[in-house]
Every structure is written in C-alpha cells, then in structure tokens.
Backbone as numpy.savetxt, mean C-alpha at the origin, in Angstrom:
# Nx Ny Nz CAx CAy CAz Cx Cy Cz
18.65 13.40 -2.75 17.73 13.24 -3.84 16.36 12.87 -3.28
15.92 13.24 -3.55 13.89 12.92 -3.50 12.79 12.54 -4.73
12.73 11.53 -4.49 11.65 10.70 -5.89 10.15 10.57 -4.74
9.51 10.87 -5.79 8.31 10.94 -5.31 7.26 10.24 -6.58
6.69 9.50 -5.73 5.87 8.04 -6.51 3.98 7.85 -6.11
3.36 8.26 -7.45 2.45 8.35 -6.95 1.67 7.03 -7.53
0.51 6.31 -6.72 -0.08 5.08 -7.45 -1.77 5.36 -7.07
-2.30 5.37 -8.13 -3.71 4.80 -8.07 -4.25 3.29 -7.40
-5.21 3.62 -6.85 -5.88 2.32 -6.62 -7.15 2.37 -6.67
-7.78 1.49 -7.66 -8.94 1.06 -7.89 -9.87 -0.47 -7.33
-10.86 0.09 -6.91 -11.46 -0.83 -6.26 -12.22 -1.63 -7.50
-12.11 -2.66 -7.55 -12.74 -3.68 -8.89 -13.58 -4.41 -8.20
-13.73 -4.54 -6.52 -14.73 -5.30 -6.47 -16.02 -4.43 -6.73
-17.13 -5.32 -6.23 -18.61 -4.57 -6.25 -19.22 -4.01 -4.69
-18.23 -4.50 -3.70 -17.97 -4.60 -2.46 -17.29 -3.12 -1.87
-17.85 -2.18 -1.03 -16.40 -1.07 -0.84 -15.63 -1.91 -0.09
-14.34 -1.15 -0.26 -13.32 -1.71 0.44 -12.48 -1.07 1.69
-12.37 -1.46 2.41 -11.62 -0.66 3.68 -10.31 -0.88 3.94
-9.77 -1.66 3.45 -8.10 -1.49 3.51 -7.82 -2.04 2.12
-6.72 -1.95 1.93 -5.35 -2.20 0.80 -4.25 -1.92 1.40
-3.36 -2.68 0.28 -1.89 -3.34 0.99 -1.27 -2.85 -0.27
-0.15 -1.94 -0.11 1.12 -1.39 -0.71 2.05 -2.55 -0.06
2.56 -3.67 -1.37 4.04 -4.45 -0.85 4.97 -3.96 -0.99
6.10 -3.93 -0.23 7.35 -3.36 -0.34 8.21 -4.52 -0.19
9.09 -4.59 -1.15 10.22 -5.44 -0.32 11.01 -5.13 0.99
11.58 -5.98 1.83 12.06 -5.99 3.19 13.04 -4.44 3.32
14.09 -4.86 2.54 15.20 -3.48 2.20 14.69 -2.48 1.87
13.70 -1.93 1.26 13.23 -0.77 0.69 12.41 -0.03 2.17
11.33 -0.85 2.60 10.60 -0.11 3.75 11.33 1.24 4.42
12.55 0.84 4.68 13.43 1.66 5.77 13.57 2.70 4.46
13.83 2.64 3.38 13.91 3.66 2.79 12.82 5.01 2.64
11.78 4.10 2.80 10.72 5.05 2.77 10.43 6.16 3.73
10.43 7.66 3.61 10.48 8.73 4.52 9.04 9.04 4.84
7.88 8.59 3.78 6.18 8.95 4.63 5.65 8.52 3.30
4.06 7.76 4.01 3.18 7.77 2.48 1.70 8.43 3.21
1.35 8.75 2.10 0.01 10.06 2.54 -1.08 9.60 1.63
-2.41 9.18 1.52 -3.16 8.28 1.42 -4.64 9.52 1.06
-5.07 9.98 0.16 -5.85 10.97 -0.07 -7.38 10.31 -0.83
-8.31 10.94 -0.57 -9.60 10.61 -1.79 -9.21 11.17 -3.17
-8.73 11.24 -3.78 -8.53 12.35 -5.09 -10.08 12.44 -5.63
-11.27 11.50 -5.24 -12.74 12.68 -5.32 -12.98 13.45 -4.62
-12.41 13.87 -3.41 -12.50 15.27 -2.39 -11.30 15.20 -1.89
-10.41 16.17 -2.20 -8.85 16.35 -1.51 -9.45 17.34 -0.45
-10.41 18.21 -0.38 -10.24 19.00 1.11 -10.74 18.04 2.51
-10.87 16.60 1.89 -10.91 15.79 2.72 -9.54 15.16 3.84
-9.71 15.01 4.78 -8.33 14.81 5.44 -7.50 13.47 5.08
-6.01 12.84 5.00 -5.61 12.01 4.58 -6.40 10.68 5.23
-6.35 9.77 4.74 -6.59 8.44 5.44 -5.88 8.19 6.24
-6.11 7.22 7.27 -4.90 6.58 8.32 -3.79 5.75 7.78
-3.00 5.65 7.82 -2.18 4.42 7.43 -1.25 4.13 8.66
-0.69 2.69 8.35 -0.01 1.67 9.20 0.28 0.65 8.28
1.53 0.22 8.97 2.57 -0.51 8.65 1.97 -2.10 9.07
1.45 -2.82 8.25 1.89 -4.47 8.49 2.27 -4.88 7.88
2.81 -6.06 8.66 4.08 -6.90 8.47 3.76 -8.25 7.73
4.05 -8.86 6.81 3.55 -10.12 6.27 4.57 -11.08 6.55
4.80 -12.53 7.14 5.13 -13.50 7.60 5.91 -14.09 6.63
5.14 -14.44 5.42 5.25 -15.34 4.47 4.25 -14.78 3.20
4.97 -15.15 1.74 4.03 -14.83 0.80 4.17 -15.97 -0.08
2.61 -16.50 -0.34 2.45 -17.60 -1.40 3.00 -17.64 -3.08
3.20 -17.93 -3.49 3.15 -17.88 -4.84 2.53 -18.59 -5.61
2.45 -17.99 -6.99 1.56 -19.02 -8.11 1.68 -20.33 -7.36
2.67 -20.75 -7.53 3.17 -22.12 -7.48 3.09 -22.73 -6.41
2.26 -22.12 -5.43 2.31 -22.60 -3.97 2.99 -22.80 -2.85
4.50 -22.66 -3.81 5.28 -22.04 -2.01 5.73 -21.38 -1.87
6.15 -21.27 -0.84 6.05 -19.28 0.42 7.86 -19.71 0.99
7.56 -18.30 0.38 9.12 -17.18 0.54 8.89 -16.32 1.90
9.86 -15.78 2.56 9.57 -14.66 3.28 10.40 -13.87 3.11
C-alpha cells in the first residue's frame, strides 16, 4: 500500500525563513520511504535539500520534557 501525504507550510513570520521541522514520532520515521520539499510558486524549480534531525527531548505546555 502507498499513502501519500501532502502538507503546506506557511511562513507567519515577517522574517524569511530557512528551515522548518516536520515532527514525526520515533516509530513512524523508519516508516517513511522519501519526503520531497518543492516551492509550489515555481515547481520548475529544483526540490529543496532536506535532512533528518534528531530532537533529544521535547518541552511541553506544562514544562516537562518527554523524549
């Protein structure tokens, strides 16, 4: 089977931005077979780079960190 998932991302600051972070939970990553990273204002533009980091620990509302 093959699901294919597409997400917008909008920049809200006033700032451009040069990276963003897709979270995945731990178990899922390995599931993932490729993600491909496009301008959708010029697609004959080439994909963006992407790479995998790793997060340590994540805060919550409430101030404490899960990993």
């Amino acid at each position: 089977m093959r699901e294919t998932i597409n997400v917008v991302v909008s920049n809200v600051d006033k700032q451009p931005q040069s990276e963003y972070y897709l979270p995945f939970e731990y178990d899922q990553i390995g599931k993932i077979g490729g993600i491909e990273v496009r301008d959708k204002k010029d697609a004959a533009k080439p994909p963006f780079k992407v790479r995998l980091a790793a997060m340590s620990a994540v805060t919550g509302a409430d101030g404490t960190t899960t990993k």
